[in-house]
mmJSON file of the N, C-alpha and C atoms, coordinates in Angstrom:
{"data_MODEL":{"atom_site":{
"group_PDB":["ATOM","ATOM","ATOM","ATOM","ATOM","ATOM","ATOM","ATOM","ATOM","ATOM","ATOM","ATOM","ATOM","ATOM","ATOM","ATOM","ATOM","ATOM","ATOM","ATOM","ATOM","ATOM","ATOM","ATOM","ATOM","ATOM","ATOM","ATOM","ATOM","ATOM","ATOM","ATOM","ATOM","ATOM","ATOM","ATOM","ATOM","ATOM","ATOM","ATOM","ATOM","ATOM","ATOM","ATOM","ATOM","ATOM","ATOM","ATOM","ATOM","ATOM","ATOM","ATOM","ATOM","ATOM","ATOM","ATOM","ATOM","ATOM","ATOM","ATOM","ATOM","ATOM","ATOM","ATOM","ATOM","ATOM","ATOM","ATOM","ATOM","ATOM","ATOM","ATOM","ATOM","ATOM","ATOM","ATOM","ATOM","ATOM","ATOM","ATOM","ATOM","ATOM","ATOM","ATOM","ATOM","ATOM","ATOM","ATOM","ATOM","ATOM","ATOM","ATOM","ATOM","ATOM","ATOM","ATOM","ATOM","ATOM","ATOM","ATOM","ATOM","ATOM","ATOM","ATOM","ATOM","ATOM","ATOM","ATOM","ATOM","ATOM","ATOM","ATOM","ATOM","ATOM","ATOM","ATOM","ATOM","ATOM","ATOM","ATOM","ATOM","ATOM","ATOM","ATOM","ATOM","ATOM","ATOM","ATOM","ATOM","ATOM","ATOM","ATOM","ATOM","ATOM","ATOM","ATOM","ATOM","ATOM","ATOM","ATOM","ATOM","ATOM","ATOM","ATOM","ATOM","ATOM","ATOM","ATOM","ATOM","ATOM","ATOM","ATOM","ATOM","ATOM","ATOM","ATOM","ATOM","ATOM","ATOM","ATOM","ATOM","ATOM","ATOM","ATOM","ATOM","ATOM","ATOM","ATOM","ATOM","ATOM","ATOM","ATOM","ATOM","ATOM","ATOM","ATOM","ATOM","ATOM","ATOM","ATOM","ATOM","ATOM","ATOM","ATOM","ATOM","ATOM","ATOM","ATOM","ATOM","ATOM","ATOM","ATOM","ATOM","ATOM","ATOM","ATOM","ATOM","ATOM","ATOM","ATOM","ATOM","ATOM","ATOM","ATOM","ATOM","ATOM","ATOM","ATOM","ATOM","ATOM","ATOM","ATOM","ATOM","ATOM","ATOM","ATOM","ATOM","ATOM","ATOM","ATOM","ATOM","ATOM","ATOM","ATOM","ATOM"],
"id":[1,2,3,4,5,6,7,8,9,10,11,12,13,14,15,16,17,18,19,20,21,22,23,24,25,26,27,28,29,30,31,32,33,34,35,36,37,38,39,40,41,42,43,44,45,46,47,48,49,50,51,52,53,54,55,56,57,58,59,60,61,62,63,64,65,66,67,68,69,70,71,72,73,74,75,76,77,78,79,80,81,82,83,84,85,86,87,88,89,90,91,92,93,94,95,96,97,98,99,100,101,102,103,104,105,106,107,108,109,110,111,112,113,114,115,116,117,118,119,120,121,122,123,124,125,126,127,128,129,130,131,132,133,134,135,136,137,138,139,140,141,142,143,144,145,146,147,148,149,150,151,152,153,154,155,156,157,158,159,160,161,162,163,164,165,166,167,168,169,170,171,172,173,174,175,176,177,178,179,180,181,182,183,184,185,186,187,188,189,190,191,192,193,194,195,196,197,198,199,200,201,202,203,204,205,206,207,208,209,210,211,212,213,214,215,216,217,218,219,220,221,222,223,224,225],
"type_symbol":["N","C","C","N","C","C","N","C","C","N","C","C","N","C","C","N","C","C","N","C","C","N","C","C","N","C","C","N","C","C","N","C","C","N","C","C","N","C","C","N","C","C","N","C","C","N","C","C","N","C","C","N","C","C","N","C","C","N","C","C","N","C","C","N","C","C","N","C","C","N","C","C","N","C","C","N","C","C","N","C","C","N","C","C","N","C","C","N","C","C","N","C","C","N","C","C","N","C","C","N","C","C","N","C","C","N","C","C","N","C","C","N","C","C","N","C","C","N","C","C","N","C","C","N","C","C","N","C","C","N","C","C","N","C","C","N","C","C","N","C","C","N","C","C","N","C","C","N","C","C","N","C","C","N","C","C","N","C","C","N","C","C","N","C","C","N","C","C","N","C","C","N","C","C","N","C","C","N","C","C","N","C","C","N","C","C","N","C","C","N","C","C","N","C","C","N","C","C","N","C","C","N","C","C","N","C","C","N","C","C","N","C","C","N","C","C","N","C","C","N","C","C","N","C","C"],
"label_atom_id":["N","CA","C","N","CA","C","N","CA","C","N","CA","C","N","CA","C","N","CA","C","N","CA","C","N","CA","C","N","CA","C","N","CA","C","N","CA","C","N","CA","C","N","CA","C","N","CA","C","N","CA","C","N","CA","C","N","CA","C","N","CA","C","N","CA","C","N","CA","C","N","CA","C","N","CA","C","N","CA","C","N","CA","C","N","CA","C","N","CA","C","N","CA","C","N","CA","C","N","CA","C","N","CA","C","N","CA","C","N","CA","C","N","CA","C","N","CA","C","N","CA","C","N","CA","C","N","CA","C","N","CA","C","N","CA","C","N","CA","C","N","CA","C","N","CA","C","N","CA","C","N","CA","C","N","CA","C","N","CA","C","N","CA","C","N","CA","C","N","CA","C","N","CA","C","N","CA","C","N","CA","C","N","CA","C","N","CA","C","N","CA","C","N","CA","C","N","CA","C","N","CA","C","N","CA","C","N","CA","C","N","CA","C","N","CA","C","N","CA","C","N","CA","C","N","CA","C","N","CA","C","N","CA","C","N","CA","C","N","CA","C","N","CA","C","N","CA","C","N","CA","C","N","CA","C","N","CA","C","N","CA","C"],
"label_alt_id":[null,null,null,null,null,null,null,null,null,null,null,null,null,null,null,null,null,null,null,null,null,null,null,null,null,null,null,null,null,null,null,null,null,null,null,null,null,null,null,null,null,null,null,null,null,null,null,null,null,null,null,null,null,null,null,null,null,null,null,null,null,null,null,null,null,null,null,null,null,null,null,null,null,null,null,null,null,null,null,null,null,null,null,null,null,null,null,null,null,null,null,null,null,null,null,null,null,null,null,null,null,null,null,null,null,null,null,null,null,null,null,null,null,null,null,null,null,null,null,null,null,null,null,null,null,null,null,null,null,null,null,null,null,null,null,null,null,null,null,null,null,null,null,null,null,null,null,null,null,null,null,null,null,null,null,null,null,null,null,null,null,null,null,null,null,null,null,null,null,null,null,null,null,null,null,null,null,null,null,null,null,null,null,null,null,null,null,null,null,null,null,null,null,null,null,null,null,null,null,null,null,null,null,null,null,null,null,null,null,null,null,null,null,null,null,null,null,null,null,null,null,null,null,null,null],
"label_comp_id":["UNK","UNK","UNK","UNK","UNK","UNK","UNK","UNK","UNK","UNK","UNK","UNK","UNK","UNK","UNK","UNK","UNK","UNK","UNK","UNK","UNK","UNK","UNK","UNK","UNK","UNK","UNK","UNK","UNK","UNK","UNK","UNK","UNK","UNK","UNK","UNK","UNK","UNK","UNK","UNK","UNK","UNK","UNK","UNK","UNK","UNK","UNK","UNK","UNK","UNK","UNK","UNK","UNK","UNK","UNK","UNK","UNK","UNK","UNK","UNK","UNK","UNK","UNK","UNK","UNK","UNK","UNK","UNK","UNK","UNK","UNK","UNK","UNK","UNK","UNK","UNK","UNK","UNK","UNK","UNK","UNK","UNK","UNK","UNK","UNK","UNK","UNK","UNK","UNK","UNK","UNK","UNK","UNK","UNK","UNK","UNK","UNK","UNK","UNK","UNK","UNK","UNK","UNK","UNK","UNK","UNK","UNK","UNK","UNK","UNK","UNK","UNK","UNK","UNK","UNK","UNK","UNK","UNK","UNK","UNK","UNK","UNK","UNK","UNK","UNK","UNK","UNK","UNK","UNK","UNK","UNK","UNK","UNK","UNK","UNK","UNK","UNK","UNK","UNK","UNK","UNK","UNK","UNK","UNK","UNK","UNK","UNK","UNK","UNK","UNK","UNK","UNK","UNK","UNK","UNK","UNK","UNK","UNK","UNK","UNK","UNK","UNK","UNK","UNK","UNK","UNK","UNK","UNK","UNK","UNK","UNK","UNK","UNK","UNK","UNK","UNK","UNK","UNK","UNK","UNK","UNK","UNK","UNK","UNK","UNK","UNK","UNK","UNK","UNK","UNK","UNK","UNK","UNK","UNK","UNK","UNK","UNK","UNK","UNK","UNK","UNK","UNK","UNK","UNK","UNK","UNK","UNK","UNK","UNK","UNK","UNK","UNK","UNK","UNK","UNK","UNK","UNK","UNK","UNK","UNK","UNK","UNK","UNK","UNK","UNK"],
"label_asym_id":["A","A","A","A","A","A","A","A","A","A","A","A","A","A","A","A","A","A","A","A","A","A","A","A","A","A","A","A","A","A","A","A","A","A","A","A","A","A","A","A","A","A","A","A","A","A","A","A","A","A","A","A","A","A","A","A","A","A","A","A","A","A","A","A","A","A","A","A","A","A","A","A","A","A","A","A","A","A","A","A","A","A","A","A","A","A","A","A","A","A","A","A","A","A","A","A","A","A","A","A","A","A","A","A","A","A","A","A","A","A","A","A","A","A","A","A","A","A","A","A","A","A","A","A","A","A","A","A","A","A","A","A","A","A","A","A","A","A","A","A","A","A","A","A","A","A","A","A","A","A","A","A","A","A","A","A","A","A","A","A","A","A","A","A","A","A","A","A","A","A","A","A","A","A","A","A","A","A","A","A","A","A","A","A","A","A","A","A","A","A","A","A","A","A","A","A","A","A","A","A","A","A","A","A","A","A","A","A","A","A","A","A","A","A","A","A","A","A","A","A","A","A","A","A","A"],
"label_entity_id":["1","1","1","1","1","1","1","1","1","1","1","1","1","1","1","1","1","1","1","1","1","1","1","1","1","1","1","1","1","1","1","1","1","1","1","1","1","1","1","1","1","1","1","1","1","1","1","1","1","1","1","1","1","1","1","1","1","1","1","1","1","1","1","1","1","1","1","1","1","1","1","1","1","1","1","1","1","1","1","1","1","1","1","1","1","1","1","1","1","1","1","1","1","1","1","1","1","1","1","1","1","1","1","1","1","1","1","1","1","1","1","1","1","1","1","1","1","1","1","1","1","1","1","1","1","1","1","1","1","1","1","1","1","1","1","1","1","1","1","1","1","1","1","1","1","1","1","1","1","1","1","1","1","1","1","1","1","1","1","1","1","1","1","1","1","1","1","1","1","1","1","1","1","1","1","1","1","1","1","1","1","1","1","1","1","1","1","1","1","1","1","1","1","1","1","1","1","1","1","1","1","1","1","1","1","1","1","1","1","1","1","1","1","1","1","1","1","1","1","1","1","1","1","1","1"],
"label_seq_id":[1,1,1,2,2,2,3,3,3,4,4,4,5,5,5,6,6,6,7,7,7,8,8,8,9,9,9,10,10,10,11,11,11,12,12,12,13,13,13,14,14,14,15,15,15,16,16,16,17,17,17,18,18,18,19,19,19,20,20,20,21,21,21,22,22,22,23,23,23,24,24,24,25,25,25,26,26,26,27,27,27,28,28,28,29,29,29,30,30,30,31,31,31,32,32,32,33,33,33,34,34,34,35,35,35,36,36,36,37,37,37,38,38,38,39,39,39,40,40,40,41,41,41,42,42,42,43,43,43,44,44,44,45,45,45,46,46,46,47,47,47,48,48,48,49,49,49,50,50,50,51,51,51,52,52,52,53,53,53,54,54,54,55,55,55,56,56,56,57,57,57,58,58,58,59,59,59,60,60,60,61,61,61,62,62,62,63,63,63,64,64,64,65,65,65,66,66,66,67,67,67,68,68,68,69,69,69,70,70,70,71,71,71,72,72,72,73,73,73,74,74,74,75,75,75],
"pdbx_PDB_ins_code":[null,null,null,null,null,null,null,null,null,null,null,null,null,null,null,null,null,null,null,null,null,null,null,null,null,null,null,null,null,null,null,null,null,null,null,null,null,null,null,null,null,null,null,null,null,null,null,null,null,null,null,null,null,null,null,null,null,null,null,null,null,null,null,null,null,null,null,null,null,null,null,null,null,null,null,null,null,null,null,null,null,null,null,null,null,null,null,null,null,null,null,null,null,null,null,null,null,null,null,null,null,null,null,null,null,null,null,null,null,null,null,null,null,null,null,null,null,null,null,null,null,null,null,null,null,null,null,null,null,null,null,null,null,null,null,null,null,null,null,null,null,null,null,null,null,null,null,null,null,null,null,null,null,null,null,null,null,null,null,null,null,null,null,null,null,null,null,null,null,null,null,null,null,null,null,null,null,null,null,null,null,null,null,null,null,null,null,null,null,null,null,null,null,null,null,null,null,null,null,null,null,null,null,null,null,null,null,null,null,null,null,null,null,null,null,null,null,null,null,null,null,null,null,null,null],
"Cartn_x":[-20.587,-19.446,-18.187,-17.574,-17.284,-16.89,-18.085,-17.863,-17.714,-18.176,-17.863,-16.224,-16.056,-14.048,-13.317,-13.511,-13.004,-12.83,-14.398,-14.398,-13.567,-13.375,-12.525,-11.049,-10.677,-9.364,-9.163,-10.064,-9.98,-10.166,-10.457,-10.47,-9.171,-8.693,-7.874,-6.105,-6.281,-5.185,-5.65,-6.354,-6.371,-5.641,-5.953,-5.168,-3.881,-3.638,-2.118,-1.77,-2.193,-1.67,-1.382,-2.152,-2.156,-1.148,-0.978,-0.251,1.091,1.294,2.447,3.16,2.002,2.023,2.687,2.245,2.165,3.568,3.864,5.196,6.165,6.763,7.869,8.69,9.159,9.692,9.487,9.022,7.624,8.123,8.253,8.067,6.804,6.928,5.244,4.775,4.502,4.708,3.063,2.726,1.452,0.976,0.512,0.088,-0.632,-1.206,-2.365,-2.493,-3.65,-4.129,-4.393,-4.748,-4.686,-3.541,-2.556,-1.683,-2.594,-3.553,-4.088,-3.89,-4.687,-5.146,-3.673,-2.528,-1.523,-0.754,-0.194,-0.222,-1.037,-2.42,-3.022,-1.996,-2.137,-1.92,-0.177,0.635,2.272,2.192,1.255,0.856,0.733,-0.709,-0.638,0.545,0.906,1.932,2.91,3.905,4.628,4.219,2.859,2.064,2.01,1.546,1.484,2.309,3.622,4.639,5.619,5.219,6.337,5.266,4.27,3.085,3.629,3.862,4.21,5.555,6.344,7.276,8.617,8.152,9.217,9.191,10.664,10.954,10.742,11.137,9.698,11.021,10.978,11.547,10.952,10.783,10.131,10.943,11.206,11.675,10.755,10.884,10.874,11.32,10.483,11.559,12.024,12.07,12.286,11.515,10.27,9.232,8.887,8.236,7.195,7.592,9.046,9.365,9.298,9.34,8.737,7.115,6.571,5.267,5.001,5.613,5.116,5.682,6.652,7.296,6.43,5.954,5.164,3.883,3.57,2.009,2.424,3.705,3.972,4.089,4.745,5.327,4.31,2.896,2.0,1.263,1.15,0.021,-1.355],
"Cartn_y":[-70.522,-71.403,-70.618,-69.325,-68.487,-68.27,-67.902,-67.828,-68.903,-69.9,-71.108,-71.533,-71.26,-71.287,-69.821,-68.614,-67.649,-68.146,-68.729,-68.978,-70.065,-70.95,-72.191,-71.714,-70.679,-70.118,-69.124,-68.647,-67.476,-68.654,-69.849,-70.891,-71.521,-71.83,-72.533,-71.046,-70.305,-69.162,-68.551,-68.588,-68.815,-69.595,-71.028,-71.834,-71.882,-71.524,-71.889,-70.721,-69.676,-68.323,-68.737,-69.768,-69.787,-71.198,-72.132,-72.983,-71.893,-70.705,-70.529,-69.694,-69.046,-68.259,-69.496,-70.689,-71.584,-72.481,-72.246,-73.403,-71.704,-71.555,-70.666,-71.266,-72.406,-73.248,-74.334,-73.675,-74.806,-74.777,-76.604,-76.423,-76.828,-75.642,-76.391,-76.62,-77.695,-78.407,-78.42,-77.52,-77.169,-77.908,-78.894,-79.638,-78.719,-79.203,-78.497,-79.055,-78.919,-79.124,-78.827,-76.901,-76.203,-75.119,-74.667,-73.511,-72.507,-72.009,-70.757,-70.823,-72.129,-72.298,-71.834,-72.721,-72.983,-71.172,-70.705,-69.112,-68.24,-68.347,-67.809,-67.858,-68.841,-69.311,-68.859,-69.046,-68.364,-66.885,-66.231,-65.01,-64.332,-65.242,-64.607,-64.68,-65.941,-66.316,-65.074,-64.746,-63.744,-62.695,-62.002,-60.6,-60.753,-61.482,-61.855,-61.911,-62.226,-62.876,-61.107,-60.612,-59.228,-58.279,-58.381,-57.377,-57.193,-58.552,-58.802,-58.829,-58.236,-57.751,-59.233,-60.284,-61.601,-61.83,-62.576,-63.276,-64.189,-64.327,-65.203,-66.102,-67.08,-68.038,-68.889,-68.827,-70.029,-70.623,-71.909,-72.347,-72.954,-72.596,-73.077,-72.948,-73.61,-73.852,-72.252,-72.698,-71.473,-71.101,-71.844,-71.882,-70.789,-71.203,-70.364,-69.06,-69.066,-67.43,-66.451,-66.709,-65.179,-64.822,-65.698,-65.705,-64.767,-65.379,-65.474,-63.535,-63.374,-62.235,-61.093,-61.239,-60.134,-60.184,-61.459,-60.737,-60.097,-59.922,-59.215,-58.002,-57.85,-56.002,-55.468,-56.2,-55.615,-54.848,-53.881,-52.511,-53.193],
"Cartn_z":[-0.795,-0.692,-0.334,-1.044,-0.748,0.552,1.556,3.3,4.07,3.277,4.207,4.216,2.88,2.132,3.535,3.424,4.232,5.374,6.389,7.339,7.857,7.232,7.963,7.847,6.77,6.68,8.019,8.179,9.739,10.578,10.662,11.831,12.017,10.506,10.815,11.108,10.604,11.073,12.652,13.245,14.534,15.096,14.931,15.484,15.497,14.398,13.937,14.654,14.983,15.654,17.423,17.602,19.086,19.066,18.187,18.223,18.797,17.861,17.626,18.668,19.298,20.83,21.536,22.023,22.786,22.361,21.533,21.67,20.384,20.825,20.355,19.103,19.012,18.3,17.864,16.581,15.89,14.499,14.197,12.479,12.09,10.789,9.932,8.464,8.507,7.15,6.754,5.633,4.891,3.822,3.765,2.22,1.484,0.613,-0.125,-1.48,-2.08,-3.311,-4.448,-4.036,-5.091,-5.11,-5.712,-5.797,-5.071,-5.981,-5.257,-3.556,-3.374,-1.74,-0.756,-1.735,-0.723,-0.916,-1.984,-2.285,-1.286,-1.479,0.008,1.51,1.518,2.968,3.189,2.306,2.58,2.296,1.427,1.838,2.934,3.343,4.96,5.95,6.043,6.968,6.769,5.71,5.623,5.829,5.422,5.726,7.69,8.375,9.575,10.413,9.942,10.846,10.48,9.302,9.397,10.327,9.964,10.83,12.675,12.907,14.179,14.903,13.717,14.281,14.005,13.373,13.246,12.14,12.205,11.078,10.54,8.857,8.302,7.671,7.814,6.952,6.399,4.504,3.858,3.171,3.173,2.296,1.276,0.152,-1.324,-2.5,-3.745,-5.299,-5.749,-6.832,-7.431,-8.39,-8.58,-9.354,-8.611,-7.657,-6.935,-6.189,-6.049,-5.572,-6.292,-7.215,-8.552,-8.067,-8.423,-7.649,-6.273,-5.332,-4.265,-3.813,-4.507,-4.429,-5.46,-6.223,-7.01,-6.356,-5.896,-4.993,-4.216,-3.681,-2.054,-2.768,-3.899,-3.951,-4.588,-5.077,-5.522,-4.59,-4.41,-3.504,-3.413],
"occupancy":[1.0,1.0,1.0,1.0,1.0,1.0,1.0,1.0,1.0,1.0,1.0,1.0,1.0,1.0,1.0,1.0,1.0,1.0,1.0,1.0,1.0,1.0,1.0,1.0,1.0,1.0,1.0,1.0,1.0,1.0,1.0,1.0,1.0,1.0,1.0,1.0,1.0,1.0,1.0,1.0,1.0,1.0,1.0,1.0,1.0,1.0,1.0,1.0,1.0,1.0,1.0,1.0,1.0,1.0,1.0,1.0,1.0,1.0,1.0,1.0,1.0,1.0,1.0,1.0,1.0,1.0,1.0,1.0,1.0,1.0,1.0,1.0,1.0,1.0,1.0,1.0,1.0,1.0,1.0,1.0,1.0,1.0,1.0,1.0,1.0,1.0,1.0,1.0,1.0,1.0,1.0,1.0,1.0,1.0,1.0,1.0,1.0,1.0,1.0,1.0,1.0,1.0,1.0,1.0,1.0,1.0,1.0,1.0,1.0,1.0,1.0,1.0,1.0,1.0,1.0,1.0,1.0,1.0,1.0,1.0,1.0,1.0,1.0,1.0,1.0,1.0,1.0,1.0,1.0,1.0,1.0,1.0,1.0,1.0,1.0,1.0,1.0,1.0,1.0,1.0,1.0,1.0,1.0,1.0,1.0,1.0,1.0,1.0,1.0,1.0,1.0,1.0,1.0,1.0,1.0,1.0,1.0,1.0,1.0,1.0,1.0,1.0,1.0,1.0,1.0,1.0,1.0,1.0,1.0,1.0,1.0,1.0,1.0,1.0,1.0,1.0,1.0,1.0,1.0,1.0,1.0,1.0,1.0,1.0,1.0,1.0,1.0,1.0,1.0,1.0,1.0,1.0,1.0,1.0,1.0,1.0,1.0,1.0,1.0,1.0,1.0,1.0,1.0,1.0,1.0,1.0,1.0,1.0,1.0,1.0,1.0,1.0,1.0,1.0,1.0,1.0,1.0,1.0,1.0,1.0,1.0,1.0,1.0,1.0,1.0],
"B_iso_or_equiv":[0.0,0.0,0.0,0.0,0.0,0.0,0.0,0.0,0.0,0.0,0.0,0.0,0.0,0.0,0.0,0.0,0.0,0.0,0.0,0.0,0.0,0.0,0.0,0.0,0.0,0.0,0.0,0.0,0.0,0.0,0.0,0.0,0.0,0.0,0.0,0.0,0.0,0.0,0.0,0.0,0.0,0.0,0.0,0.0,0.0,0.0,0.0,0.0,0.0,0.0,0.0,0.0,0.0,0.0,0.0,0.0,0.0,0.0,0.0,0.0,0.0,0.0,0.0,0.0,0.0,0.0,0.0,0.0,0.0,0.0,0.0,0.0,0.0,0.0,0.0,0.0,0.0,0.0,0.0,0.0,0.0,0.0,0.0,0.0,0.0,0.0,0.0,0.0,0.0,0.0,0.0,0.0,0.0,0.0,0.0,0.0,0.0,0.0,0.0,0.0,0.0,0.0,0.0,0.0,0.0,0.0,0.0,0.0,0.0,0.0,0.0,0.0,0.0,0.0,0.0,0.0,0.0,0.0,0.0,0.0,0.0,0.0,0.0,0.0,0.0,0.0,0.0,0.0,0.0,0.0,0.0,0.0,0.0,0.0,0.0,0.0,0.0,0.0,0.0,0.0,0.0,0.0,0.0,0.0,0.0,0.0,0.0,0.0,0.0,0.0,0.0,0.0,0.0,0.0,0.0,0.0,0.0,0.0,0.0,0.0,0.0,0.0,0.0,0.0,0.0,0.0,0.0,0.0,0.0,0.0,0.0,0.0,0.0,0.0,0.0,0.0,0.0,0.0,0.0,0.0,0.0,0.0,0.0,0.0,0.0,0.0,0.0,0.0,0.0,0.0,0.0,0.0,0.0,0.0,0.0,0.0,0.0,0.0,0.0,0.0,0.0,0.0,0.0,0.0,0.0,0.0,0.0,0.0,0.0,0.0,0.0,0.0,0.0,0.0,0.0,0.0,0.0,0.0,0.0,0.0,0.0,0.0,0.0,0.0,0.0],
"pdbx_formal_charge":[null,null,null,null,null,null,null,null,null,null,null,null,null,null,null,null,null,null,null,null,null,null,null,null,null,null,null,null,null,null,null,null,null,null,null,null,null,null,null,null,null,null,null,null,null,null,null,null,null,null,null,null,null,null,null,null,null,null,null,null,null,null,null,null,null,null,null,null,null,null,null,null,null,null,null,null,null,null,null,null,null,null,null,null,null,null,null,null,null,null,null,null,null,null,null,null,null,null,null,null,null,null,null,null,null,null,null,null,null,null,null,null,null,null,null,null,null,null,null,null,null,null,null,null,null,null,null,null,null,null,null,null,null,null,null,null,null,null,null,null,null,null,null,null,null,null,null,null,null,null,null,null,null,null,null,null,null,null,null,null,null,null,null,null,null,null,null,null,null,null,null,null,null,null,null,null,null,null,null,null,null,null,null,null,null,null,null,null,null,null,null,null,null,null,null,null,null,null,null,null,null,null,null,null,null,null,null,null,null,null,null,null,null,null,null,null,null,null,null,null,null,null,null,null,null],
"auth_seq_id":[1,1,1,2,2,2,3,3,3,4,4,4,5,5,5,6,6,6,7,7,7,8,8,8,9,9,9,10,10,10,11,11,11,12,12,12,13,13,13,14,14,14,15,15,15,16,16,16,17,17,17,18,18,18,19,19,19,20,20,20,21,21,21,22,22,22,23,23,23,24,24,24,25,25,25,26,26,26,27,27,27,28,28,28,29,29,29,30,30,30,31,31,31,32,32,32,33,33,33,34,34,34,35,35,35,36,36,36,37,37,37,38,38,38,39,39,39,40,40,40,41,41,41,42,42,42,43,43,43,44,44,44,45,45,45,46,46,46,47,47,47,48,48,48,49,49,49,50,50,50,51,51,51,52,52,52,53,53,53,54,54,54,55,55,55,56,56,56,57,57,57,58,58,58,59,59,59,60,60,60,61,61,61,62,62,62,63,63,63,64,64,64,65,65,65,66,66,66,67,67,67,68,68,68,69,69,69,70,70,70,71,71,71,72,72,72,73,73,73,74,74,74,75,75,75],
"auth_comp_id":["UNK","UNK","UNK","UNK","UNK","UNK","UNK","UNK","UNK","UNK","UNK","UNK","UNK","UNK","UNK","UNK","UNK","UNK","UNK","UNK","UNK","UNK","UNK","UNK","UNK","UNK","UNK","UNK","UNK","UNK","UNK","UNK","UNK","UNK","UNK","UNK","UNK","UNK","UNK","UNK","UNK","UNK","UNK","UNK","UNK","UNK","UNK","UNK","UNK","UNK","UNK","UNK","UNK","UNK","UNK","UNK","UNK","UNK","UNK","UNK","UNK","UNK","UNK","UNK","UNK","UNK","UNK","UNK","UNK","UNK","UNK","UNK","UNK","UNK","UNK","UNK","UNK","UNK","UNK","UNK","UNK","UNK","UNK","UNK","UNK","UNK","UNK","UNK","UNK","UNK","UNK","UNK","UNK","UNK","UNK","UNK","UNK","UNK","UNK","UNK","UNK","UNK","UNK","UNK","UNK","UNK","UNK","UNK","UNK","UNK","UNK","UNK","UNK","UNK","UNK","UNK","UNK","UNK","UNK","UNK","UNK","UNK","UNK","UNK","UNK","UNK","UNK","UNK","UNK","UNK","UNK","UNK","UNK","UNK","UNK","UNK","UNK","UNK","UNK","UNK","UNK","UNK","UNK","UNK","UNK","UNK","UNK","UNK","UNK","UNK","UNK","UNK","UNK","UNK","UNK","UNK","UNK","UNK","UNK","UNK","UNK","UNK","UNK","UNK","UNK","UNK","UNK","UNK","UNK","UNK","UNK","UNK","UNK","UNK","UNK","UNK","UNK","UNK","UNK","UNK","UNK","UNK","UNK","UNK","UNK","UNK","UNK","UNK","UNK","UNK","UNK","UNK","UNK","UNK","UNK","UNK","UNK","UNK","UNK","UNK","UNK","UNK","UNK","UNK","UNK","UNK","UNK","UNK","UNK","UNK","UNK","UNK","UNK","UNK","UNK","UNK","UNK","UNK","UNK","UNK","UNK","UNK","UNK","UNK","UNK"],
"auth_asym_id":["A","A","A","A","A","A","A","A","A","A","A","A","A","A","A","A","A","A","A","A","A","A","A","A","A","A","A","A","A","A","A","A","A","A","A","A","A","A","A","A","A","A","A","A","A","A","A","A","A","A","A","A","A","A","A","A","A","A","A","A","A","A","A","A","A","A","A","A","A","A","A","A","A","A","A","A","A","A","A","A","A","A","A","A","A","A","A","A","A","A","A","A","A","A","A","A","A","A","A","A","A","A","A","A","A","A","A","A","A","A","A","A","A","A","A","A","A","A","A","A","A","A","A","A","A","A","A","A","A","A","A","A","A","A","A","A","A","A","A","A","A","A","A","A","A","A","A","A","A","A","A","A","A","A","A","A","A","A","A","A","A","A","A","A","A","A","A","A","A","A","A","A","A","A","A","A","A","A","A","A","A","A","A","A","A","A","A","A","A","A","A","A","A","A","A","A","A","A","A","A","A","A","A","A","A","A","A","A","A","A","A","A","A","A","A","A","A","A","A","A","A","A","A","A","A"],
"auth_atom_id":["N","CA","C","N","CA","C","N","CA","C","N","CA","C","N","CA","C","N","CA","C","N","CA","C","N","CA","C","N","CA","C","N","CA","C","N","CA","C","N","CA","C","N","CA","C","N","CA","C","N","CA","C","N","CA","C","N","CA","C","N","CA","C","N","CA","C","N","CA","C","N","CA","C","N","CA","C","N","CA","C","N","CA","C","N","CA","C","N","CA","C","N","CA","C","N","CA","C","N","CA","C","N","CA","C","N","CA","C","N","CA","C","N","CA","C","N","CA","C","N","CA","C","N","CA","C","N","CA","C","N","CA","C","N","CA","C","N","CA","C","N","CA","C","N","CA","C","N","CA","C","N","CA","C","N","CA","C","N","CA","C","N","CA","C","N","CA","C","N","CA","C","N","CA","C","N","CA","C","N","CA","C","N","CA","C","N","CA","C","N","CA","C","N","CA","C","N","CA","C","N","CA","C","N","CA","C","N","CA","C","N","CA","C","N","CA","C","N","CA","C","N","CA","C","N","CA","C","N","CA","C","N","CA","C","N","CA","C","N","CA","C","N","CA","C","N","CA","C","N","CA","C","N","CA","C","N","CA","C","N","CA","C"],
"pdbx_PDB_model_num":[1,1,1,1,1,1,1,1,1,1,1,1,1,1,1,1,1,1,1,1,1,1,1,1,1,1,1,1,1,1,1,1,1,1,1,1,1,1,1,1,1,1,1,1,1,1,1,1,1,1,1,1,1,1,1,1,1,1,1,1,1,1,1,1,1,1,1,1,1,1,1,1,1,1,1,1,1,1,1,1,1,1,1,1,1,1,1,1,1,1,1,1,1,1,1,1,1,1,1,1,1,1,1,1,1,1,1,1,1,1,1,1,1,1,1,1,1,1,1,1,1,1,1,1,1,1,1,1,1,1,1,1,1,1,1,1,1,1,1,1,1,1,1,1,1,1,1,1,1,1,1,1,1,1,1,1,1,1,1,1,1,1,1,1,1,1,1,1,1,1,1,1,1,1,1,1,1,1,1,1,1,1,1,1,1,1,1,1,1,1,1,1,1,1,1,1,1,1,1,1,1,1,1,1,1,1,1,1,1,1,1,1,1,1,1,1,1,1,1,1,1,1,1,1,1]
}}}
């Protein structure tokens, strides 16, 4: 279950990678269901978008930026 969970995440961050090639000026609005899932996914986006040299703008609470900021400075 595991690879089938990874795999549609490497399917669906593809896309969104070529969405983002293809139109320069794009908003994107992420639902989700579980914290973990959605944490994943603004993970990458920020790990991805500094990798490549751009800037990352997220907006959210203030719940979740403690969070989202200690997974980043963790090694």
């Amino acid at each position: 279950m595991e690879a089938i969970h990874e795999r549609r995440n490497d399917i669906l961050k593809s896309k969104m990678n070529q969405l983002f090639e293809n139109q320069k000026n794009i908003h994107v609005l992420y639902s989700y269901n579980e914290m973990e899932n959605y944490l994943n996914q603004v993970l990458s986006y920020i790990q991805d978008g500094i990798a490549a040299g751009d800037y990352v703008i997220l907006v959210e609470n203030d719940r979740i930026y403690p969070i989202i900021h200690k997974e980043l400075s963790t090694p």
